[in-house]
C-alpha positions in Angstrom: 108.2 7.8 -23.6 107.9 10.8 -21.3 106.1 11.4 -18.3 104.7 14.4 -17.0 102.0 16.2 -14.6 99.7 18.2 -15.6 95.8 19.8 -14.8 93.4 19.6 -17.0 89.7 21.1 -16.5 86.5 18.7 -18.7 82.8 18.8 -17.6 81.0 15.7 -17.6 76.7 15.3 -16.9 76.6 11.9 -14.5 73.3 11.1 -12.2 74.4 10.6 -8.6 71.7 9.2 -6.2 72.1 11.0 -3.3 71.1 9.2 0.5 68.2 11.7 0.7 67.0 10.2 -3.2 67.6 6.9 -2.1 65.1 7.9 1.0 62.6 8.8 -1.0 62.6 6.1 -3.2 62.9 3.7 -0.6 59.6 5.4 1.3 57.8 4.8 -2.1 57.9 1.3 -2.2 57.4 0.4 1.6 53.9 -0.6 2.4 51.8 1.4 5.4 52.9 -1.5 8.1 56.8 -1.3 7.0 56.6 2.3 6.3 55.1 3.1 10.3 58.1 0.5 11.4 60.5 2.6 9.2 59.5 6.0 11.2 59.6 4.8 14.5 62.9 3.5 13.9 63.9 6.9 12.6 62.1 8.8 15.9 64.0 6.4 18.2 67.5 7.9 16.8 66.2 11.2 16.0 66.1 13.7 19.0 64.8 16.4 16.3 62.0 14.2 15.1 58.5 14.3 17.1 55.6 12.6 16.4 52.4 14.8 15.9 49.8 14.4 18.4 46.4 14.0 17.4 44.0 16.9 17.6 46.6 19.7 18.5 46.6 22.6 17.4 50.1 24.3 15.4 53.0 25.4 17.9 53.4 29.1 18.2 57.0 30.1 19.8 57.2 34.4 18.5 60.1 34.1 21.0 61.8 31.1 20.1 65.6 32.0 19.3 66.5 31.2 15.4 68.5 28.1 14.6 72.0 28.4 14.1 72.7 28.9 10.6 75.2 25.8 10.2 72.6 24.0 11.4 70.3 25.2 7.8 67.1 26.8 7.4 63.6 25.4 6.6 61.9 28.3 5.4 61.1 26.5 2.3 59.4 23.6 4.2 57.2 26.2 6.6 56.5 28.7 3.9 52.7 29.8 3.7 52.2 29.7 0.3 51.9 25.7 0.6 48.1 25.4 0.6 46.6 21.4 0.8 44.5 20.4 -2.2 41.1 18.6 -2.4 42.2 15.2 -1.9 45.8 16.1 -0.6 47.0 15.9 3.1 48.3 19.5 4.4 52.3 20.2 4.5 52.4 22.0 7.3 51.7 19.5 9.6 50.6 20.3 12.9 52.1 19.4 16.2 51.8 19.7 20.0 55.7 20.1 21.7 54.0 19.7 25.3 56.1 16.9 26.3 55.6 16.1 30.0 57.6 13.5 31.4 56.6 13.0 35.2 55.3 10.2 37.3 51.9 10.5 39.2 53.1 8.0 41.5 53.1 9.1 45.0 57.0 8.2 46.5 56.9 5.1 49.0 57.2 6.0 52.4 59.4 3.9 55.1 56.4 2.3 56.5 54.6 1.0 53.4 58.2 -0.6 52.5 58.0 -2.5 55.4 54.0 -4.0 54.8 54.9 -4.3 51.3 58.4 -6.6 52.1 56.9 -9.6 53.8 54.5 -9.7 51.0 57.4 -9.9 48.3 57.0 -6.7 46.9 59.3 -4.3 46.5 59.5 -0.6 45.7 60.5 -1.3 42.2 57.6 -4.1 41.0 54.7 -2.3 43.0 52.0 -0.5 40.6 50.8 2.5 41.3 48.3 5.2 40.5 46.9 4.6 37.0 49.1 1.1 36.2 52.2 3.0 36.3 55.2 1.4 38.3 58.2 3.1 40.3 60.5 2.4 37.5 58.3 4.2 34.7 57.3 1.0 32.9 53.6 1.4 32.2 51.6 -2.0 32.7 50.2 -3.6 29.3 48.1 -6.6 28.7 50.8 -7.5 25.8 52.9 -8.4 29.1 50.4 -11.6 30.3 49.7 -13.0 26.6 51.5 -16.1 26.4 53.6 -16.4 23.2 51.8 -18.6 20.0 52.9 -22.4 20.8 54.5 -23.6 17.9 54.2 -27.2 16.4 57.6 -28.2 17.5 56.8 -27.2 20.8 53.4 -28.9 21.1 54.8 -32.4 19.6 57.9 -32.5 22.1 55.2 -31.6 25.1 53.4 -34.7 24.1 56.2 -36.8 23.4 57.7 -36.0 27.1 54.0 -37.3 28.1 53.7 -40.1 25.8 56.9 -42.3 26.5 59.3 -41.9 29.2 62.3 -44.2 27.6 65.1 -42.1 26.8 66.0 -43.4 23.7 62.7 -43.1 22.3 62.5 -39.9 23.3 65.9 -39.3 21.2 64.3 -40.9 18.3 61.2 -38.7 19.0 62.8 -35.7 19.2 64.7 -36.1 15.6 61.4 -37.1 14.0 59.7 -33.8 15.3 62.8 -32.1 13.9 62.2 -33.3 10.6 58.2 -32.4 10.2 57.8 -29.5 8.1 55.3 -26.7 8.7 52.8 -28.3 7.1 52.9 -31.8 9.8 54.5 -33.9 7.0 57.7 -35.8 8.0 59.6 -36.2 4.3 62.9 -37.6 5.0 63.7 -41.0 4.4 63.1 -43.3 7.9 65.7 -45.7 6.8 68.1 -42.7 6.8 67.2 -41.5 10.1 67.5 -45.1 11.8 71.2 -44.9 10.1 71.8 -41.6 11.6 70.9 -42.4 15.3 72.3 -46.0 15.0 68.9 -47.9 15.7 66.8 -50.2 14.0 64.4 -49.1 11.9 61.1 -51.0 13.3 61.9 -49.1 16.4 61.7 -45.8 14.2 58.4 -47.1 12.6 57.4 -47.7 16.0 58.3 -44.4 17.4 56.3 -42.9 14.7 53.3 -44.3 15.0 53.6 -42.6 18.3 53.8 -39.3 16.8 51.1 -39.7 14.7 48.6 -40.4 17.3 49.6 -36.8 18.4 47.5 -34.2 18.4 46.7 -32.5 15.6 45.2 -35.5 13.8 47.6 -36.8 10.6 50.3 -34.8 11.9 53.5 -36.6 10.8 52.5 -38.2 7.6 54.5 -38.9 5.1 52.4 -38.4 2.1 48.9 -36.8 1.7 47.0 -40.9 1.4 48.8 -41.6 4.9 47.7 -38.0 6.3 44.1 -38.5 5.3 44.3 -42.4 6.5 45.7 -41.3 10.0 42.2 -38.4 10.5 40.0 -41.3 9.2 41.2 -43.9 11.2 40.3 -41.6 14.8 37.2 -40.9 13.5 36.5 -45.0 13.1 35.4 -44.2 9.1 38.3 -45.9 7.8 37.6 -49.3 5.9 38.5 -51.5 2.6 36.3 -48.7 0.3 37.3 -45.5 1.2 41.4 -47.2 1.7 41.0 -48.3 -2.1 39.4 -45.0 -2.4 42.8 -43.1 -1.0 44.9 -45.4 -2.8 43.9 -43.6 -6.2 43.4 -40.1 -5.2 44.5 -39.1 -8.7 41.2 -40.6 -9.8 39.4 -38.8 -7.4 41.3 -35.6 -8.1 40.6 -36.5 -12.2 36.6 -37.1 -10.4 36.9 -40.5 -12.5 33.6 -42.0 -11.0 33.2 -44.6 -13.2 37.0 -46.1 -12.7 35.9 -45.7 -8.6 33.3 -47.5 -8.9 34.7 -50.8 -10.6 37.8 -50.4 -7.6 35.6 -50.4 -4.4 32.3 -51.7 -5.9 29.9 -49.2 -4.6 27.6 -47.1 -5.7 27.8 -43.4 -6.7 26.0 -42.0 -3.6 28.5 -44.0 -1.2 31.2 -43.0 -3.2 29.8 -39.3 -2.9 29.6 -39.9 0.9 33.0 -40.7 0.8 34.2 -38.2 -0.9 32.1 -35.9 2.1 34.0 -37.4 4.6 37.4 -37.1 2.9 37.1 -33.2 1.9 36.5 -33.0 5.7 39.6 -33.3 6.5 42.6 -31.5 7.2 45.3 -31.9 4.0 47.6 -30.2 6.3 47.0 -30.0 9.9 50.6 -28.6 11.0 49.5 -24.8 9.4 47.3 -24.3 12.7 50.3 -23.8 14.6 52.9 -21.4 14.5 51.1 -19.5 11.8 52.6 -16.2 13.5 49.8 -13.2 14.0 47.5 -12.5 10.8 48.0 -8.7 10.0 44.9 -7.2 8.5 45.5 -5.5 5.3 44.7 -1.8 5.6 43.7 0.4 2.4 46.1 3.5 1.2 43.4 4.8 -0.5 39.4 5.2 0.0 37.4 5.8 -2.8 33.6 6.5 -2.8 31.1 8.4 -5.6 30.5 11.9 -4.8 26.6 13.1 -5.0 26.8 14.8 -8.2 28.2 11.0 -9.9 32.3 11.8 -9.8 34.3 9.8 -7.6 36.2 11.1 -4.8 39.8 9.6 -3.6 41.1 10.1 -0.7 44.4 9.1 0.9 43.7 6.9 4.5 45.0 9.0 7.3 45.9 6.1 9.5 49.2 5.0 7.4 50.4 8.0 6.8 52.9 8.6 9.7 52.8 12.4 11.2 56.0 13.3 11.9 57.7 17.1 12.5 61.2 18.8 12.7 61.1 20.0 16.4 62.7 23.3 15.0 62.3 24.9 18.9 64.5 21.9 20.1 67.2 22.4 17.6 67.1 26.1 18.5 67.5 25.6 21.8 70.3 23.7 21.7 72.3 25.5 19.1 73.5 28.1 20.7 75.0 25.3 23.5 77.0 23.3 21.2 81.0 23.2 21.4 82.6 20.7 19.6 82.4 19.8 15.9 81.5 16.1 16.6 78.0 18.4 18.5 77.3 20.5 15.7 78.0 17.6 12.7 75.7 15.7 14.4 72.8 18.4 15.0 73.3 19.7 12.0 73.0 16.2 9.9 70.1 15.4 12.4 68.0 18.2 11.1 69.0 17.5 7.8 67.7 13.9 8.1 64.5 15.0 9.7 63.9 17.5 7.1 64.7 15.4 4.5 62.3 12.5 5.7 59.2 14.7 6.4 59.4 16.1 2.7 59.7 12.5 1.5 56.5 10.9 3.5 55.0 14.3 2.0 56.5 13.7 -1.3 54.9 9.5 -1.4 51.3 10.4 0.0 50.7 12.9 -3.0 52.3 10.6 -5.5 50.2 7.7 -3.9 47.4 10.1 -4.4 48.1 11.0 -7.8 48.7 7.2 -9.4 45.4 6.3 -7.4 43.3 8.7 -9.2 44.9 8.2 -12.7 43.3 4.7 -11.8 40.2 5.4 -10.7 39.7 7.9 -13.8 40.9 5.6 -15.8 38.7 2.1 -14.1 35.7 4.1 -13.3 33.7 1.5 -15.2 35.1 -1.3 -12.9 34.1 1.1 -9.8 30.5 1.4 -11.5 29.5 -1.9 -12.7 31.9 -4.3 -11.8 35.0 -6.8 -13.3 33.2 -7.3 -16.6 34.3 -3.6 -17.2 37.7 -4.2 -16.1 39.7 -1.9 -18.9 43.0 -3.2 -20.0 46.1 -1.1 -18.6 49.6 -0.4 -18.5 52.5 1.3 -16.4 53.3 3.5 -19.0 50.0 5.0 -19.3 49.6 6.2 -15.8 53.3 7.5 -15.9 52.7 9.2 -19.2 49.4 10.6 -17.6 50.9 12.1 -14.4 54.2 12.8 -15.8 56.0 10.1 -13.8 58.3 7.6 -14.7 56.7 3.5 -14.9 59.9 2.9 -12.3 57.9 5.0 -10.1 54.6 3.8 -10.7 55.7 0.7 -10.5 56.8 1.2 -6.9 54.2 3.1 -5.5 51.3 0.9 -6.5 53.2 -2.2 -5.1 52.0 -3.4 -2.0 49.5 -0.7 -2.3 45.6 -1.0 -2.0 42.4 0.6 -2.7 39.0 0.3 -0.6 36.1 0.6 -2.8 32.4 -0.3 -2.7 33.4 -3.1 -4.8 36.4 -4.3 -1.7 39.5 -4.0 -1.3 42.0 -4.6 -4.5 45.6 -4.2 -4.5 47.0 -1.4 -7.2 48.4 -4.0 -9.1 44.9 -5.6 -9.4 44.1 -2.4 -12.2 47.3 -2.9 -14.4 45.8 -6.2 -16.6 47.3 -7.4 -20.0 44.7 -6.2 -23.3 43.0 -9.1 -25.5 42.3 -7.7 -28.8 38.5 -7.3 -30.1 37.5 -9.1 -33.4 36.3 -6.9 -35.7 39.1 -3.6 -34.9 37.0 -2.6 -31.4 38.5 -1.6 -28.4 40.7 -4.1 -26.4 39.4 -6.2 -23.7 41.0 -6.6 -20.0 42.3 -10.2 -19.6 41.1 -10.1 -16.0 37.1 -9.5 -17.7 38.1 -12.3 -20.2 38.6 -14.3 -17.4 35.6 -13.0 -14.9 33.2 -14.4 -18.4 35.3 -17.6 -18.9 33.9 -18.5 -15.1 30.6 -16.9 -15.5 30.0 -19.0 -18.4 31.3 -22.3 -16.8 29.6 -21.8 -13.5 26.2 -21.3 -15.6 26.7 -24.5 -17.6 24.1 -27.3 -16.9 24.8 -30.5 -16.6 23.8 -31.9 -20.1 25.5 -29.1 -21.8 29.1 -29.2 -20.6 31.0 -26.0 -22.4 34.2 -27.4 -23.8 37.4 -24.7 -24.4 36.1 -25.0 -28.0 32.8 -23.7 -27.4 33.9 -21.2 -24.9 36.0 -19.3 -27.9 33.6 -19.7 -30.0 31.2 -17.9 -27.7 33.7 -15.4 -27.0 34.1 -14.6 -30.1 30.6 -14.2 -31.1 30.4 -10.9 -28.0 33.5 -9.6 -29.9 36.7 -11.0 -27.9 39.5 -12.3 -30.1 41.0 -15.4 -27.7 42.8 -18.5 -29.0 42.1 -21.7 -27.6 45.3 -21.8 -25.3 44.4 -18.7 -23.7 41.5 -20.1 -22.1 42.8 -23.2 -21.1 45.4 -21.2 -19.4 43.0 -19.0 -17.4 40.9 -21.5 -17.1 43.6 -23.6 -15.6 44.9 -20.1 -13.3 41.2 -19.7 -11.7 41.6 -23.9 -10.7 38.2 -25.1 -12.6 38.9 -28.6 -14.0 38.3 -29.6 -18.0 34.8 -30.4 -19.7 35.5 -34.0 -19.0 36.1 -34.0 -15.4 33.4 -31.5 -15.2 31.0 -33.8 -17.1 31.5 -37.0 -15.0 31.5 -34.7 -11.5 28.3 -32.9 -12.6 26.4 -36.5 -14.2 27.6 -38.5 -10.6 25.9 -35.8 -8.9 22.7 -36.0 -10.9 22.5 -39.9 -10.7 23.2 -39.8 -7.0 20.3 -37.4 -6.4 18.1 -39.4 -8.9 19.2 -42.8 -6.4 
């Protein structure tokens, strides 16, 4: 066999994702809060990235020096000819390069030091004018709010209080390690005496310490012991209502009639049981350490125009405003020396560029799949769920000209604001329920919005079994198997006709008692 060199020249077609694709596919899919946290990130390493101020007018520099031309041109980006549409946020963003960075702060003269030492102040702590200190650190109120206290940290403070014996403190403190988020301790106690080499009454007794803690029925082991613990400090727990938590699958199945042979009462006792039970907290460890609620904040408004169309528009206030400082980078141009100075000016600009075509690039596709949706829901906008059409990904994408990869990301973790609320993206995109008869397909999200209208207008001598619901169904033209509405049923948590039947008929005899 012989071996030789030699060059050979073939062409080949390959698809290479590029950073700057991978940006703007990233930016898609990021919601408003991830996508602001995203840009200030990019800001903070950015020197040629400035945010736009707020009612400012556009920056005119006729005698700004050009860029360097290694560091590339963004005619393309600044040309005129890019006009914003109805609907469609303006390109050329607009941005004020006033950056003043001075402190108001008169200086601190020899003799105020010296009133301000015995007090135990010093030049570097003391406010000044307007909140602002020596050091530049403006004063915030986020500075005094204590952190969240977490459940951990709320059981140990009462455990320190509570006993003062060190070794039940030890046994204490691996208890309060074990109770999950929820105030449930689930591990084993016989295990846990093992581990810290003591008996186990003394970890039975520890824990009935715990769970005379604040909150109430906080280290529980089950939901019957949880409930038990909250009934027991209100002074409601006796015999009835213990037999009563003892078969909490008959309650949960509302089997009145087996509850009433168990604790001998009657239905309205066993209803007033039942009051004081639903009172209670199933799981009183979630009010701590639940972290901060964010509010969810609409993408898109839409609202109905005065001549009947609807108008959508993109929300201003998560769409970050960013610009290519194009005076900075021509400024320094012409004073960079070394190639490490100009590779990274010249990759900075790129960056920025890149990223303020991108967040221009999502809010017009955002805009775009958003009205596809609205054109193609405006029933639902008009008269509500029952007119919920049935839709896919692949008929917005084939609408707009868009791939369902793309539509797919930009209505995730999207959402609308309507007169009707607020719905996320993904709310419109519902699987199709054929009509009998050859119609037109129905929404399964309507199916289900008339599945509960139906059962919440039942009475209580005419119980609607799944049977009678398809049948019914089926009479207004919806083509549904039996399964189907068992399962959405099931999905929107309303029990079976039986269960229905005895919860309704216990709630008629105990009004008629």
């Amino acid at each position: 066999m012989k071996f030789s060199q030699r060059m050979e020249l073939r062409q080949s077609q390959s698809l290479v994702m590029t950073p700057q694709l991978l940006q703007a596919i990233k930016l898609l899919q990021l919601s408003g809060l991830e996508l602001n946290d995203y840009v200030e990130a990019e800001l903070e390493k950015n020197p040629l990235l400035e945010r736009v101020a707020d009612d400012t007018g556009p920056v005119t520099t006729p005698d700004a020096p050009a860029p360097d031309a290694a560091l590339g041109s963004d005619s393309d980006w600044e040309s005129s000819s890019l006009t914003p549409e109805r609907g469609e946020i303006d390109p050329r963003i607009e941005v004020s390069l006033d950056n003043v960075y001075q402190d108001d702060a008169p200086p601190v003269t020899p003799a105020a030091r010296q009133e301000m030492e015995p007090m135990g102040l010093s030049a570097t702590s003391w406010s000044g004018v307007g909140g602002q200190s020596f050091d530049g650190d403006e004063n915030s109120l986020e500075a005094y709010v204590a952190a969240e206290i977490s459940l951990h940290d709320h059981l140990t403070e009462q455990l320190h209080v509570a006993t003062s014996d060190p070794v039940d403190r030890l046994i204490g403190a691996s208890l309060i390690d074990l109770i999950d988020e929820a105030g449930y301790l689930r591990d084993p106690l016989d295990e846990v005496a093992e581990r810290l080499g003591v008996t186990l009454e003394r970890v039975h007794a520890v824990l009935a310490i715990i769970q005379r803690f604040d909150p109430s029925g906080v280290g529980a082991v089950d939901l019957a012991d949880c409930l038990r613990i909250q009934l027991v400090e209100r002074n409601r727990y006796d015999p009835a209502i213990a037999a009563l938590l003892d078969n909490l699958d008959l309650l949960a199945r509302r089997d009145f009639a087996s509850l009433r042979k168990l604790t001998s009462l009657d239905d309205e006792d066993i209803l007033e049981m039942v009051s004081d039970i639903k009172s209670l907290d199933p799981k009183p460890g979630l009010r701590f350490g639940g972290g901060t609620i964010q509010p969810v904040i609409p993408d898109v408004y839409v609202r109905k125009a005065p001549d009947g169309t609807w108008l959508v528009e993109l929300n201003s206030d998560t769409l970050p405003r960013v610009l290519v400082n194009q005076t900075y980078a021509a400024k320094i141009s012409g004073n960079l020396k070394t190639e490490d100075e100009k590779s990274f000016v010249s990759e900075a600009l790129q960056t920025a560029n890149w990223l303020t075509k991108s967040l221009e690039q999502r809010a017009k596709t955002i805009l775009k799949v958003a009205s596809e949706i609205v054109r193609h829901q405006d029933l639902f906008f008009e008269q509500g769920v029952e007119f919920l059409r049935p839709l896919n990904l692949r008929t917005v994408a084939d609408a707009i000209a868009m791939h369902e990869s793309t539509v797919s990301r930009v209505t995730s973790n999207k959402y609308i604001a309507s007169e009707r609320g607020l719905f996320e993206m993904k709310y419109f995109f519902t699987a199709s329920i054929n009509a009998s008869g050859g119609g037109e397909s129905h929404s399964a999200e309507a199916v289900r919005f008339r599945i509960k209208q139906m059962i919440d207008q039942e009475a209580p001598d005419d119980i609607l079994s799944d049977d009678t619901i398809v049948t019914k169904l089926k009479s207004s033209g919806i083509d549904i198997a039996r399964r189907t509405v068992a399962k959405y049923r099931d999905s929107l948590k309303i029990p079976s006709s039986v269960e229905r039947r005895r919860e309704k008929q216990g709630m008629v005899q105990a009004k008629a008692g």
